[in-house]
Each structure stands twice: as C-alpha cells, then as structure tokens.
N, C-alpha and C positions, 0 to 999 in steps of 0.2 A: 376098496374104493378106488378107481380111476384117478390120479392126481395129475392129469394132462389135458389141458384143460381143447386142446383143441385135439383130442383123439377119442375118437367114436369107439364102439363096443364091437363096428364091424373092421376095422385099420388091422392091418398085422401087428403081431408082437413088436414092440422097441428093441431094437440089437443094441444090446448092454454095452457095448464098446463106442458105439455110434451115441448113443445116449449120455456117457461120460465124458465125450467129446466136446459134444452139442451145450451139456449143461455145465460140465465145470466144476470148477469151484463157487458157480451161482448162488448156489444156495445158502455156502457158507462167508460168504461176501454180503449178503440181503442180513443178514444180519445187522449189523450195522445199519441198515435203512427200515428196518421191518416196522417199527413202530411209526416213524415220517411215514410209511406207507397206509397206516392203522390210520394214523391221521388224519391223511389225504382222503382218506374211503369215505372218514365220517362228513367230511364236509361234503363230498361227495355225494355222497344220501341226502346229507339235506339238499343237495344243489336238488336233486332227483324231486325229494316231497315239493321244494316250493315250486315247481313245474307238471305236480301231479303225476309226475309215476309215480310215486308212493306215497301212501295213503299218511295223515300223521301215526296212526300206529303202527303201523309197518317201518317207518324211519326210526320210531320210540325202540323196536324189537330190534333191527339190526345195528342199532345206534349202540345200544345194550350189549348186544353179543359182540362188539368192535371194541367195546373198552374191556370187558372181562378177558378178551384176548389179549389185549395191549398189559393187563395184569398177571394173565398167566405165565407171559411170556419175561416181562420181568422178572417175578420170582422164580422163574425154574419151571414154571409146571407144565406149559408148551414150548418142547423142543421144536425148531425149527431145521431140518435135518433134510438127509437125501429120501427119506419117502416120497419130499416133494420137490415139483422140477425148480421152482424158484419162491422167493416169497412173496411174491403175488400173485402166484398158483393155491399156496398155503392160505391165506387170508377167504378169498372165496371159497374152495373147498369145506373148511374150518366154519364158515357160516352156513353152507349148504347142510353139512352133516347137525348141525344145529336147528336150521331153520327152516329144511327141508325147500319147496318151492320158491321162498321167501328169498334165501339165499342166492339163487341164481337172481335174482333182479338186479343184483349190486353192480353187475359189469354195464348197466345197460350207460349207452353214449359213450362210454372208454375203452380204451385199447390198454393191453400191456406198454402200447409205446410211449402213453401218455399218463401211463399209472409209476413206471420207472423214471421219468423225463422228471415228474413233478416230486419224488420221493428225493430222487438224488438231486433236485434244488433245493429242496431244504433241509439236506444232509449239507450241499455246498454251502449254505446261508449259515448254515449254524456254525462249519469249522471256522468259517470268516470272521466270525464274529469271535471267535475263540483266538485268533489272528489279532486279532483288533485289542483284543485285553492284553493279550500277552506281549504285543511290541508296548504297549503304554505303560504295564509293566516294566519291561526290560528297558523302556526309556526313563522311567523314574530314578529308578537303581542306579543307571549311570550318571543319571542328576545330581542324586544324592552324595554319591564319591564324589564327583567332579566337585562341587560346591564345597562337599569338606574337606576336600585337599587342591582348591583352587589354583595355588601359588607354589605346590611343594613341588618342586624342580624335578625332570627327568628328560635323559635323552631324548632328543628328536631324530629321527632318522628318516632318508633318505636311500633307497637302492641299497638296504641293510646296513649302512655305513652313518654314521654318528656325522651329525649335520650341523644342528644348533641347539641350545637350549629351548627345552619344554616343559611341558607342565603337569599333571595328574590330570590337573580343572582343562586343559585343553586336548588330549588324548580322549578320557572319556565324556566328556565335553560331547567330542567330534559323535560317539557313538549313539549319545541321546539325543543330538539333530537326527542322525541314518534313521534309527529305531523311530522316531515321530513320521518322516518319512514314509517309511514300511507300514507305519498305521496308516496312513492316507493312501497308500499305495490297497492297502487292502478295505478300507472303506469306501474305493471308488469300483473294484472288483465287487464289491457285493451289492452295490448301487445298479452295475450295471445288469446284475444278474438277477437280482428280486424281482423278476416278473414271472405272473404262474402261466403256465405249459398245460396247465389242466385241463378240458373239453375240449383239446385239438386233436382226441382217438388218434388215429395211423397216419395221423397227415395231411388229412384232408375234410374235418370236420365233420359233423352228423347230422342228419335232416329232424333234430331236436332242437328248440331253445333253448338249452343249456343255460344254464345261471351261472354262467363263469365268471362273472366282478364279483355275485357272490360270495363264489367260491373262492376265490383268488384273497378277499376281503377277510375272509375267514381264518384263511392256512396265515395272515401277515403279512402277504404280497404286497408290493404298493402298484403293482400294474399287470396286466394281460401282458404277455406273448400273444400277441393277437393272428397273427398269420400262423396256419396249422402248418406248413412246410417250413417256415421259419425254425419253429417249437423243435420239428426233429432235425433241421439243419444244423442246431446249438448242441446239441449232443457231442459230447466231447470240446468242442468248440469252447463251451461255458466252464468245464471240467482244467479248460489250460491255463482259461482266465484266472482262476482261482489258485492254481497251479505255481501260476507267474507272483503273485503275491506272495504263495507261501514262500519260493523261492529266493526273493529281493528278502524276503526276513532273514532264510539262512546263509544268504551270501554276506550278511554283515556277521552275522552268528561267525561261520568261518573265519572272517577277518580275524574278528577279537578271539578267538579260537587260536586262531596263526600268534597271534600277538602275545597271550598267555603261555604259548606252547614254548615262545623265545623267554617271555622274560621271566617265566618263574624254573629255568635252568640253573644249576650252580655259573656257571658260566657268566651268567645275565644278573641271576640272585634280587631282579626286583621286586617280586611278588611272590606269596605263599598260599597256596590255595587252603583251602581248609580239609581237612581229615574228610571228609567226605566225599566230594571231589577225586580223589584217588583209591585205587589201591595198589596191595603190595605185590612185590613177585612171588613166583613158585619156586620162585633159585634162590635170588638174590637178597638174603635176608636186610641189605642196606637199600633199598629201592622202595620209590612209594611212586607211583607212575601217573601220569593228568589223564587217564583213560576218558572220565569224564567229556575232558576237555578235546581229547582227541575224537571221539565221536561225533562230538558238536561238528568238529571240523568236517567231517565224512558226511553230513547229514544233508548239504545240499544236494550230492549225488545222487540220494536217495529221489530228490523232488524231481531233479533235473531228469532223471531218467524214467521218471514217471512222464513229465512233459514229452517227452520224447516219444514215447511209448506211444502217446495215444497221440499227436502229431502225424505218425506216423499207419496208423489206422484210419485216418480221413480222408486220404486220396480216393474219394466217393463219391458216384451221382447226388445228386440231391434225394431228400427222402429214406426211409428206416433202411439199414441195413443190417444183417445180421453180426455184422462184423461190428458193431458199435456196443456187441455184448462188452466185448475186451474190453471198452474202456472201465470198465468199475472197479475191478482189480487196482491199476497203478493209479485212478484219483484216489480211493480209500489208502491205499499201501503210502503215496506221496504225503498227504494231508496229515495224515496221524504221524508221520514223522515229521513233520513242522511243526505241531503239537505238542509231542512227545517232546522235543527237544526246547524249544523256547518255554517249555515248563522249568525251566533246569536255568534259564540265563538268570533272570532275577536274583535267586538266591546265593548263585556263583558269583554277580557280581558286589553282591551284599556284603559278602562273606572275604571279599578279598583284601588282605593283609600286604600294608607296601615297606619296603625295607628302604626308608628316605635315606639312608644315609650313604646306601650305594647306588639308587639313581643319583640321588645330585654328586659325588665321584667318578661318578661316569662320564660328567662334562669338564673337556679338556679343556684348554685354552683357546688351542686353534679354533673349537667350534665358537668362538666369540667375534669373528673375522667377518662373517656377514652382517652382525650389528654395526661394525668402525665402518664397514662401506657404503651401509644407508646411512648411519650421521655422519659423515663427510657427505652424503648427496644431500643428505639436509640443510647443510653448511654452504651449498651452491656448488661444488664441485659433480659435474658431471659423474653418473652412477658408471660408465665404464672406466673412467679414470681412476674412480673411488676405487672399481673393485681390482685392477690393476694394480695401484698403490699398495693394497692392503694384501692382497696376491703376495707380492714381494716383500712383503715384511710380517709376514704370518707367525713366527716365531718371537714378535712383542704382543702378540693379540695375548690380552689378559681381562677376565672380567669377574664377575660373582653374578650367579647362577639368578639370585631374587631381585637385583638391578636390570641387569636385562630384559626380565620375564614383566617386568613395571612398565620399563620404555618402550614396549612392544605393545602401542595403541592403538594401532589399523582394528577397528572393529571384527569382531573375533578373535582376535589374538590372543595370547595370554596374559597382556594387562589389561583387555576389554572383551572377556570373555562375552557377556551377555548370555548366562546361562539360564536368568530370568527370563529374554525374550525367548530362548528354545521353551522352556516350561509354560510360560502363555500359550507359546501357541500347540505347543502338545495336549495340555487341557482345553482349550477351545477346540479342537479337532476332536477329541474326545466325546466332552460333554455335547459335542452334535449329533452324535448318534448312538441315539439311544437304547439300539437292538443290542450293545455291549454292553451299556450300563446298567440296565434294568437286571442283564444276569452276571452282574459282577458277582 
C-alpha cells in the first residue's frame, strides 16, 4: 500500500535518508494529536454530508470506520508507526483500505495544512485547560496553608538577607494571588486561541461551501478563524501563546521551588518536605535530597526553550512553510512539561510540614527597626527622620514576632491578609469558564 499520500505509482523511489529527514519524528509526535485528528475528520464528514458530498450513508460508513479507528487506537490494536509518513496520512489511508472508493472522499475541501492547524488547536485548547485546573489547584493549596498558619511568624527577606517579620498566611498568601493570576493568564490564552482553522485547506480557501460554523460548532470552537492566510499565519504563532502561559505557571513554580530549596536546608530548617518529595543518595547513606523540588525548578527551561525554539522558526513569508513542521516537537515537549510538573505543586504544597519554632527564632531584634520607623512616622515625625533615628539606635529595637505581624494593617499585609478576597476572586475566575470545570 502506498502511504504517501501525494506520490504517484509513477514518482521515483523515496531516498530513505531524505525521507527520515523530511518526516522525523512526525509520526511519533502525531501521536499525541491522532485522535483530535479522528475528531476533527468526523465533523468534517458531516461538514461534507450537509453540503452534499456525502450521501447520509456514506457519512454513516466513514463516520463508523473513524470511531473503530479512534478505538483501535486506544486499546493497542492500531499502531501508529513509520509505515506511515504522519498521522494524517494514517487516518485516510486506514479508511481507504477499509472503504475502498469511499475512503478517498474524506480529504475533499482540506489540506494537510488545515487538518494539522485544527488537531493541534485542540491538542492546545485542551492542555490549556489542564493549565487552568492545575493553577486553581495549586492556588487552593496555598490558600489552604496560608489560612492555617495565617499569623505563625517567619522570616521576611530581602536580597537573601533577613528584613522583617512575616508570616506563613503572607508568604504563601503571596503564591495563591501569582497562581490565580497564571489561571487568568491561561484562560485569556485559550480565549484567544478557540477559534477553528478548519475549511481554510492551504491558505486560501476552496471553491466549496463548506459548513465551517458547523464545523467549528461541532469540534467546541466558539469562533472561525475566518481568513484562510490568517489560519496558516497562527501556526506557531498560537503554539507561543499557549507556550507563554504555561510559562508564567512555571516561573512562580520555580520561585517557590527556589524558596523550599533555602528553607527546608539544615541551615534554614523551616520546612520538611514529606518522604516523597525526596530521595536518597547512592553514597551518602545520611542524605535525602528535594530532587523533586529541584526539577520543579528546572522545568521552566524546559518551556522557555520550547518558546524559543519555535520563535525562532517564524522568520517566514506568510503562508505554509515546510519549516513549521518543527514547530510540534517543542509545543508538545513544552506543554507536557508544564503539565507534568504542576501535577506535583498541590500535593507538595499540601504535604508541607513547618518547624514554627525555628522561623519565628529566626527573627532578630534588629529586624523590628522598620516597624519603630513607620510608628514614629505615624506619630508625625517625618519617615526620613524616623528612619534615621532608628538607624542609630538599632541595637534597642526589640519586639515579638505576633505584635508586629497584628500592627502590620496596610491591606495585604500580615494583619490584613484578605486571603478571602484572593479565594473570591480565584473561584469567580474559575467558575467562568467552564471548559475546566466540566472536566474537573
């Protein structure tokens, strides 16, 4: 059987070398998209019946052979492999050999460029949305601590250097605003991106009426990509946008990453990760190591240099290039590592065990010195004078860790957390959009 879908029975042989070049790792990348592709085909056929290429039983028959494929392929029993040049070569073929005449009908009005364009939209719609649980997640978790140890004292710091008193409920506090954030950051990515690319073929349309609101209607779109040059102009384009979100998740991921890797050191001793979390050395029978927690940290690189990657493949005319193969590689390779990893924040933050009695030890006296110099500016004394004054006599600055943490009213602070107003509005953001909720 011929698995090429644009080489004739009179074309010279494929040079094997040239052919491995060309395809890649394609095929084993389409993986990942094969079934969005299985998909996209069905609504596709129907776009076809209700415009009369296909008859109602011809849509019924290849409708049929589209989901026992999308079965076989699940369980094991169609390999998706280098027989075939990609999996959208697979899919028709796979029908052809099935449905003989029938088969070849299905490409009619699309292009491969418009059969990849719209697979790997809602390959991107759906990590987004996996995006979108997982920071609401990882912003609950840190709610949750924050709120049960609202008040219980620990370093603040400063340029690594011990600053003032703070608090548990204002540390992670801080990371369940970020993490609300990163959801909105990625709910407005896939706002911008849920539009279908479907009956725009190679770029320039087809002298058919295509049912593309249909279609589009169908796959969950909430809108056309209406301009066919537009459709292939987003390629990669769309792939950064979603890129950029996952991104802004693992850049807070690393912070708190950085922050666990200091304080659960003997050194630091405020936190203990749980037995999980770690393992131990292959030497050093007294070592249990944050590997975990050290990967976390590593994992933006991983996005960042997918963003890059395909960034750097768009310096392009307008219109399909071949060169926008690459991009599928580093958005799958990027995305499943923003996945991969925010699967792991929640229950790392869950699980984390604090040692109060060496953060609040940790606060010296002198960090009490910017408290005596806002209440003396309180007092009417000019705040340069205050901090001057208290400059020079730093070595009377005395105070208690849970007084301070009280008088410290400036809304968000640590005696006016409002960890309530972050959880409003994380669940209002949430409960908006519904393509996360429904697959909680």
């Amino acid at each position: 059987m011929n698995k090429y879908l644009w080489k004739s029975g009179n074309d010279e042989p494929i040079d094997a070398e040239i052919k491995d070049f060309l395809a890649g790792q394609d095929v084993i990348l389409d993986r990942e998209l094969f079934l969005h592709d299985i998909r996209a085909t069905v609504a596709h056929v129907n776009g076809l019946q209700r415009i009369d290429i296909l008859s109602r039983e011809e849509q019924q028959r290849l409708c049929a052979a589209l989901d026992n494929l999308a079965e076989c392929f699940r369980n094991g029993d169609f390999q998706l492999d280098d027989q075939f040049e990609d999996g959208h070569s697979a899919i028709e073929f796979m029908l052809t050999e099935q449905l003989g005449e029938l088969g070849k009908k299905v490409h009619t009005g699309r292009s491969r460029n418009d059969q990849v364009l719209v697979a790997s939209r809602l390959y991107l719609k759906q990590q987004l949305e996996s995006i979108v649980r997982l920071n609401y997640r990882t912003a609950l978790a840190c709610l949750e601590q924050a709120e049960t140890h609202s008040m219980a004292p620990m370093p603040g710091y400063t340029h690594l250097q011990r600053a003032v008193p703070s608090s548990i409920g204002l540390w992670l506090g801080g990371f369940a605003e970020s993490f609300t954030d990163n959801l909105v950051a990625a709910i407005n990515a896939h706002e911008l991106l849920d539009c279908s690319p479907l009956g725009t073929a190679a770029g320039y349309g087809v002298n058919l009426p295509l049912d593309r609101e249909g279609v589009a209607k169908e796959l969950g779109f909430q809108r056309l990509q209406i301009n066919p040059l537009s459709a292939q102009n987003s390629r990669g384009k769309f792939e950064i946008i979603a890129l950029e979100a996952a991104g802004l998740a693992l850049l807070d991921v690393r912070r708190l990453a950085w922050d666990l890797s200091l304080y659960t050191t003997s050194e630091f001793d405020f936190v203990r990760l749980h037995d999980r979390y770690t393992t131990g050395s292959s030497m050093m029978p007294n070592k249990r190591n944050p590997d975990v927690v050290e990967i976390l940290r590593a994992s933006f690189a991983v996005v960042q240099g997918a963003r890059a990657e395909i960034a750097e493949l768009l310096s392009l005319p307008s219109g399909y290039q071949r060169d926008l193969q690459l991009t599928k590689a580093p958005m799958i390779r990027g995305l499943q590592r923003c996945v991969q990893a925010l699967q792991l924040v929640p229950g790392l933050v869950e699980s984390l065990e604090f040692n109060f009695g060496k953060m609040e030890a940790a606060i010296t006296a002198e960090m009490y010195a910017t408290d005596l110099a806002v209440e003396s500016a309180g007092r009417g004394v000019p705040f340069r004078t205050a901090y001057e004054n208290t400059k020079n006599q730093l070595s009377e600055a005395k105070g208690l860790a849970t007084e301070s943490l009280s008088r410290r009213t400036s809304p968000g602070a640590c005696g006016a957390l409002q960890l309530d107003a972050i959880r409003t509005r994380l669940e209002a953001e949430f409960s908006a959009f519904p393509a996360a909720i429904s697959r909680s």
